[in-house]
C-alpha positions as CSV (number, residue, x, y, z in Angstrom):
1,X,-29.9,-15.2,25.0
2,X,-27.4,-17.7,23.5
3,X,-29.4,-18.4,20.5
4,X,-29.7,-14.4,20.0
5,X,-26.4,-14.3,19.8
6,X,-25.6,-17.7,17.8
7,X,-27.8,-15.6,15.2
8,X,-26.3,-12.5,15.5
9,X,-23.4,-14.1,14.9
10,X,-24.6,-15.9,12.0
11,X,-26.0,-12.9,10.5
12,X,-22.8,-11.0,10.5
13,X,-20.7,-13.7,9.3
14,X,-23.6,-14.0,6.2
15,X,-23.7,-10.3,5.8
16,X,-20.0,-10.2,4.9
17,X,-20.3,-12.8,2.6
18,X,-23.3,-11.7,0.7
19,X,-21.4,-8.2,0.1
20,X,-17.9,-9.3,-1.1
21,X,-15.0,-6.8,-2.6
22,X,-17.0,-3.4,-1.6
23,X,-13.8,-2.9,0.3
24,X,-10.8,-1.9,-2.5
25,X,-7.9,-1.1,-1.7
26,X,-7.1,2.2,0.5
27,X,-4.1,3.7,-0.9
28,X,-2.0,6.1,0.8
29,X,-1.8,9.8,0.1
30,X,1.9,9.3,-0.2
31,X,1.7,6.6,-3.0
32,X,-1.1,8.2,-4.9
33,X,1.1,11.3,-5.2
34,X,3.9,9.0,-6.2
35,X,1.0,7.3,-8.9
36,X,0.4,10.5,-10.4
37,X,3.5,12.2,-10.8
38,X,4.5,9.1,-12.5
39,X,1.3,9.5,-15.0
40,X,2.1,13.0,-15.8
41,X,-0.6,14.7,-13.6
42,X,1.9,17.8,-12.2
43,X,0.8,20.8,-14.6
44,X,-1.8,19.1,-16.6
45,X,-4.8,21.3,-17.8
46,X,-3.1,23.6,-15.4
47,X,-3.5,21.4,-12.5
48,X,-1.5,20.2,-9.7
49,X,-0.5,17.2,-7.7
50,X,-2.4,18.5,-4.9
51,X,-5.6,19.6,-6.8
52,X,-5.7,15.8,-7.9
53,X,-5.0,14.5,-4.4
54,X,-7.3,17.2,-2.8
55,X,-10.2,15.4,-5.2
56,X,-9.4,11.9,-4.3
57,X,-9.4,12.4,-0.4
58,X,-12.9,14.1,-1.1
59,X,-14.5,12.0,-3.3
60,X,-13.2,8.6,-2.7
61,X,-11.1,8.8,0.4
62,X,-8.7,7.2,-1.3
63,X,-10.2,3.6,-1.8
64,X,-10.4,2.0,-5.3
65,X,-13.5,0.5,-4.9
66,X,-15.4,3.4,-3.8
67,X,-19.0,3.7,-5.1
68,X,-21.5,6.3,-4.8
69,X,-25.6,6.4,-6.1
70,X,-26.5,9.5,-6.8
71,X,-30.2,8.5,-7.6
72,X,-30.0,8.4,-12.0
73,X,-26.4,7.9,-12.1
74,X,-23.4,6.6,-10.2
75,X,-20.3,7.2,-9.1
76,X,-17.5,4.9,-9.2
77,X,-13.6,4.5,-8.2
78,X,-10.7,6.4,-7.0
79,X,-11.7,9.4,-8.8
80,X,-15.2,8.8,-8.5
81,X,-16.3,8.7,-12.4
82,X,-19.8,8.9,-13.7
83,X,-21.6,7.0,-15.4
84,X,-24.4,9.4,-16.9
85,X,-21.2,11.0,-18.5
86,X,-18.1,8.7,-18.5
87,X,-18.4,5.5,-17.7
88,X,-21.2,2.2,-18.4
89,X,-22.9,0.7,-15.7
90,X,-25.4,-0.7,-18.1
91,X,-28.3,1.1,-15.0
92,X,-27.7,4.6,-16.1
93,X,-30.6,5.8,-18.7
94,X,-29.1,8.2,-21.5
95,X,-25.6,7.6,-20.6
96,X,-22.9,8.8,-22.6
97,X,-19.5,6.7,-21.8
98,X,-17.0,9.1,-22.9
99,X,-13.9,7.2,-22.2
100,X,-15.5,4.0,-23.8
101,X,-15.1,2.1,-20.6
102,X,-17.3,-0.2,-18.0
103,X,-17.7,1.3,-15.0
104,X,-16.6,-2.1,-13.3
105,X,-13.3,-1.4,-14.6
106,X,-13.3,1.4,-12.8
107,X,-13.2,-0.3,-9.3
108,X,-10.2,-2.2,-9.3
109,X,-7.0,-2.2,-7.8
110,X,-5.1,-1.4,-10.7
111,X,-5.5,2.6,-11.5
112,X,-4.7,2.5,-15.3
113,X,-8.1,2.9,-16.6
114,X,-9.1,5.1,-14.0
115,X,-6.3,7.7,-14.9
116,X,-7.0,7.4,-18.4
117,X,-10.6,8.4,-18.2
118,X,-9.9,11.3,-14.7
119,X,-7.4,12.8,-17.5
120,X,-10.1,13.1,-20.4
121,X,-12.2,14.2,-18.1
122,X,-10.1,17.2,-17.0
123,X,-9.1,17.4,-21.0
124,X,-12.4,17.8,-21.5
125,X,-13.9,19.9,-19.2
126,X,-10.5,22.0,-19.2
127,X,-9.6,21.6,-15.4
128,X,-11.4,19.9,-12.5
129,X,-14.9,21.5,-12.4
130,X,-16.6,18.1,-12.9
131,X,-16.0,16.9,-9.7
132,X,-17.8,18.3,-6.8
133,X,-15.5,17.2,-4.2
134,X,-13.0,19.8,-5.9
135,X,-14.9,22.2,-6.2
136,X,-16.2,22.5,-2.7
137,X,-13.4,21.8,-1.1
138,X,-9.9,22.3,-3.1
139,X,-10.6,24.8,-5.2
140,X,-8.8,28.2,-4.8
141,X,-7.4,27.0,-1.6
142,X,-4.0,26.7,-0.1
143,X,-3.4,22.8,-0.5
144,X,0.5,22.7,-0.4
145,X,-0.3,19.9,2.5
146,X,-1.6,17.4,0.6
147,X,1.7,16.9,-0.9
148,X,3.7,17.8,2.0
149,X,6.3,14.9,3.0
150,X,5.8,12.8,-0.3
């Protein structure tokens, strides 16, 4: 029984090492509103503060380093980018990297690159519709509490 344990033990403590930094950084709905206003996200492509926060709880639940395989591409970050379209994993056959940027980049702390590419994304596309997470849960949808007490 105690050498069970001794190598349970050991197994979880090696298990947490061999998988370092796929925790980032959760960051508050509070801040992230505060993040975006700064970054001019109120009113662009006719979106809202909410629409953008609505996303992020859905698609990343607000943690930087938040990482998705969706089988021949991935997703990746705050805003949950993708590399068949945006981004360059350097995995993703036929990928396009339309804001010129490694996917890495995309799962750090610091939200700079992130913004820049979520914003030519919804330049591009003219609005949100890329992301899933909006569409099947934000959009057309009373979402006033998202922002509510920032």
């Amino acid at each position: 029984m105690r050498n069970s344990m001794l190598f349970f033990g050991f197994l979880l403590a090696f298990l947490g090492l061999a998988v370092p930094g796929t925790e980032g950084e959760i960051i508050s709905r509070c801040e992230l509103v505060k993040i975006l206003r700064e970054h001019g996200f109120e009113g662009f492509e006719g979106t809202t503060i909410a629409d953008w926060i609505c996303l992020v709880q859905h698609e990343s639940d607000y943690n930087t380093k938040a990482y998705n395989n969706n089988g021949p591409s991935r997703d990746y970050g705050i805003f949950q980018i993708n590399s068949k379209y945006w981004c360059n994993d350097g995995k993703t056959s036929g990928a396009v990297d339309g804001c010129h940027i490694s996917c890495s980049e995309l799962m750090t702390n610091d939200l700079e690159d992130d913004i820049k590419c979520a914003k030519k994304i919804a330049r591009d596309a003219h609005g949100l519709t890329p992301w899933y997470g909006w569409k099947n849960h934000c959009e057309g949808r009373d979402l006033s509490s998202y922002v509510k007490g920032c």
